[in-house]
C-alpha positions in Angstrom: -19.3 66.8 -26.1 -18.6 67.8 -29.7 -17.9 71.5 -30.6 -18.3 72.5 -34.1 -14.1 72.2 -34.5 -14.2 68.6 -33.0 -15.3 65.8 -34.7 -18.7 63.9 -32.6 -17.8 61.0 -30.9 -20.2 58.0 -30.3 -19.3 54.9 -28.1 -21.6 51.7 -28.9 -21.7 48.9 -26.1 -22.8 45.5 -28.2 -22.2 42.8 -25.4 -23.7 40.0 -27.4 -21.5 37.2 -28.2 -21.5 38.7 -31.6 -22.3 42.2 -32.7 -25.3 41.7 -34.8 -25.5 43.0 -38.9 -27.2 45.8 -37.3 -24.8 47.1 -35.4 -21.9 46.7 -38.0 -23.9 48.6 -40.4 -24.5 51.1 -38.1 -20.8 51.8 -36.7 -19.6 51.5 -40.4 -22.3 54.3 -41.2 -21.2 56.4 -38.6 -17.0 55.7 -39.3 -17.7 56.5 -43.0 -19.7 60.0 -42.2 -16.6 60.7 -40.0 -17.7 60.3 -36.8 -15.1 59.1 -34.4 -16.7 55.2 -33.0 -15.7 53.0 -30.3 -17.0 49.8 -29.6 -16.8 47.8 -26.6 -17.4 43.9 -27.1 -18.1 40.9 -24.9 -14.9 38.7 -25.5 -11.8 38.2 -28.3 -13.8 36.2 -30.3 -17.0 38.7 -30.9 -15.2 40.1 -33.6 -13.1 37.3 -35.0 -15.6 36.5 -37.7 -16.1 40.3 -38.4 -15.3 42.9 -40.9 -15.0 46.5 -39.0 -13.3 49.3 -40.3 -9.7 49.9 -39.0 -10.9 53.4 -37.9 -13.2 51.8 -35.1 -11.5 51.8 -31.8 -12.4 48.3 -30.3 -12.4 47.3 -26.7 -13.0 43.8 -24.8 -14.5 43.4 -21.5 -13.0 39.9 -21.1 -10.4 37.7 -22.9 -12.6 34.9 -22.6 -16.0 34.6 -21.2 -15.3 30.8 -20.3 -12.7 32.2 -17.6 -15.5 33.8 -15.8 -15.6 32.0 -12.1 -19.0 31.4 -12.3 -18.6 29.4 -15.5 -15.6 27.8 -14.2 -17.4 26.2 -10.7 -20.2 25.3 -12.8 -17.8 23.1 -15.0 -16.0 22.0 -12.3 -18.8 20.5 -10.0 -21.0 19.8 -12.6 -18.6 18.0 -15.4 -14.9 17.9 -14.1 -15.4 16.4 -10.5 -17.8 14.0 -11.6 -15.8 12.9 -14.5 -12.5 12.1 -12.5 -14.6 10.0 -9.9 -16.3 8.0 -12.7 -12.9 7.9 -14.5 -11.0 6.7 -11.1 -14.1 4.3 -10.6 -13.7 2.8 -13.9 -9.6 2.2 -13.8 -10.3 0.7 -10.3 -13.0 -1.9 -11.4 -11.5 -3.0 -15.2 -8.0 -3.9 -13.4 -9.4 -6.1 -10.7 -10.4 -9.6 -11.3 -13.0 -9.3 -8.2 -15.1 -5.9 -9.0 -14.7 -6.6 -13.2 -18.4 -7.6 -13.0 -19.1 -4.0 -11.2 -17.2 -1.9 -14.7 -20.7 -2.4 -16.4 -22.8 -1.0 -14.0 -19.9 2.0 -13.2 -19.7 2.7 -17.2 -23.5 2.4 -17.1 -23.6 5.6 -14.2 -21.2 7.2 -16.1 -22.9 7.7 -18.8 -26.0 8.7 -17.1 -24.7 11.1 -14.9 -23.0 12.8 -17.7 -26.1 13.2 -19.6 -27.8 14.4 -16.3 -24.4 16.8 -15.8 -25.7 17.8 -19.8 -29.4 18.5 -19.2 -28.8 20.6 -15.9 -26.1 23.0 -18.0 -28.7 23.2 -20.4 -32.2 23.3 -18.5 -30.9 25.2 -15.5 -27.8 27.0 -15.7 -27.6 28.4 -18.9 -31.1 30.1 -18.7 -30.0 31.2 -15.2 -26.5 32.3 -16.4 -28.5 34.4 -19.6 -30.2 36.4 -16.8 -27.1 36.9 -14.6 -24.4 37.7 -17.4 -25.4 40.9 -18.6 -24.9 42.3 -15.0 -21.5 40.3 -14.8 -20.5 42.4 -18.0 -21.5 45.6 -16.4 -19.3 45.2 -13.4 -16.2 43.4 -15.5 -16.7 45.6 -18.4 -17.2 49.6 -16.2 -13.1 49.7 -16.5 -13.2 49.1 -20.0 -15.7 51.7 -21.0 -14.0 54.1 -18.9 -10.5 53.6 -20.9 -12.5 55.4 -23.8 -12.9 59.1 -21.6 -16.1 58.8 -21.7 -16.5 63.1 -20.6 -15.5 63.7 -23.9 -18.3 61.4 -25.9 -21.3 62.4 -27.6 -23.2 59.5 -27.1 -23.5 56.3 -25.5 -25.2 53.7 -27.5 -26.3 50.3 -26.2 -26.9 48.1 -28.9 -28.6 44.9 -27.6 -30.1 44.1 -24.3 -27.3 42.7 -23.0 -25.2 46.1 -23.0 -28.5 48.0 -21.3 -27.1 47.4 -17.4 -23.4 48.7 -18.5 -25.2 51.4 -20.3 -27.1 52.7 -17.8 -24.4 52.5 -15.1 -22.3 54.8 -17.6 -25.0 57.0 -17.4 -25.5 57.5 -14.2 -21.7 58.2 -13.9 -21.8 60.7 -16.8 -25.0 62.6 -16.3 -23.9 65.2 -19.3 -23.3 62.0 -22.5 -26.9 61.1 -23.9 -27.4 57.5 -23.3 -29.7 55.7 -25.6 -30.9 52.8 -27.3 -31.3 53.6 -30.4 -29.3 53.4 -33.0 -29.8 56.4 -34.2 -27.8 57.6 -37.7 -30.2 60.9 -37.9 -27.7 63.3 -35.9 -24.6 62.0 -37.8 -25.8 60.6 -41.3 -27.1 62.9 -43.9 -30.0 61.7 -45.0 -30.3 59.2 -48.2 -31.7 60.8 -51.4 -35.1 59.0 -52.7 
């Protein structure tokens, strides 16, 4: 908690894969009315394409969300495994004179099963995987919220929906740090004259 000698400090959870305009506006309102801001994002490349101010302390929950092992099996069975049969089926049936008329047909369910491989990642898993990954954040990213001292923050700010689970596990561990949704300026930002 801030004391009148301590500068207020505000931590903002934005587990998208990309913290929105919103939210950069917002941390850069709060850095530049001298509030002390720490961000904790998805992966390495959330912020590659963005501008924050060197005073923001950023954090990362995972060096790369593709390394997940959920995302990994899924490639595996659904893309890799598939691929190095078809792959082995087709080296097997071009080099022999007596299955040659077979490569067609093997090139044929290569291509089919790919597509099929295609439209499950997209119909199934990913809408699945949307539901599941905020939760997956919470429980890799509790260690890296944690790193900030969160007993000494003012607030706890989760910026899209995908932050609300971490958010509200913070909470629960620290009872005393307001947890919120809003992104709130009012308590640090003097207002804007008309």
């Amino acid at each position: 908690m801030s004391t009148p000698d301590k500068r207020p400090r505000v931590v903002v959870l934005s587990l998208s894969y990309h913290p929105s305009r919103r939210v950069q506006n917002y941390v850069t309102d709060l850095v530049n009315a001298g509030v002390d801001v720490d961000l904790l994002v998805a992966e390495s490349t959330s912020t590659e394409d963005v501008e924050l101010d060197p005073r923001v302390n950023v954090r990362r929950v995972l060096d790369v969300e593709a390394d997940l092992p959920l995302r990994r099996i899924e490639r595996a069975m659904v893309f890799t495994l598939p691929g190095k049969v078809f792959g082995k089926a087709r080296s097997i049936t071009s080099n022999n004179r007596v299955l040659r008329p077979v490569d067609p047909a093997v090139a044929l369910a290569k291509r089919a099963q790919y597509k099929l491989s295609k439209g499950f990642h997209r119909k199934l898993f990913w809408p699945a995987f949307r539901v599941a990954r905020p939760w997956m954040l919470a429980r890799r990213g509790r260690a890296s919220a944690q790193a900030f001292d969160l007993a000494t923050a003012d607030r706890i700010v989760a910026a899209d929906s995908p932050a609300i689970p971490l958010a509200w596990r913070l909470a629960r561990r620290y009872p005393q740090v307001r947890a919120t949704t809003a992104l709130d300026r009012k308590p640090y930002v003097a207002p804007r004259p008309n």
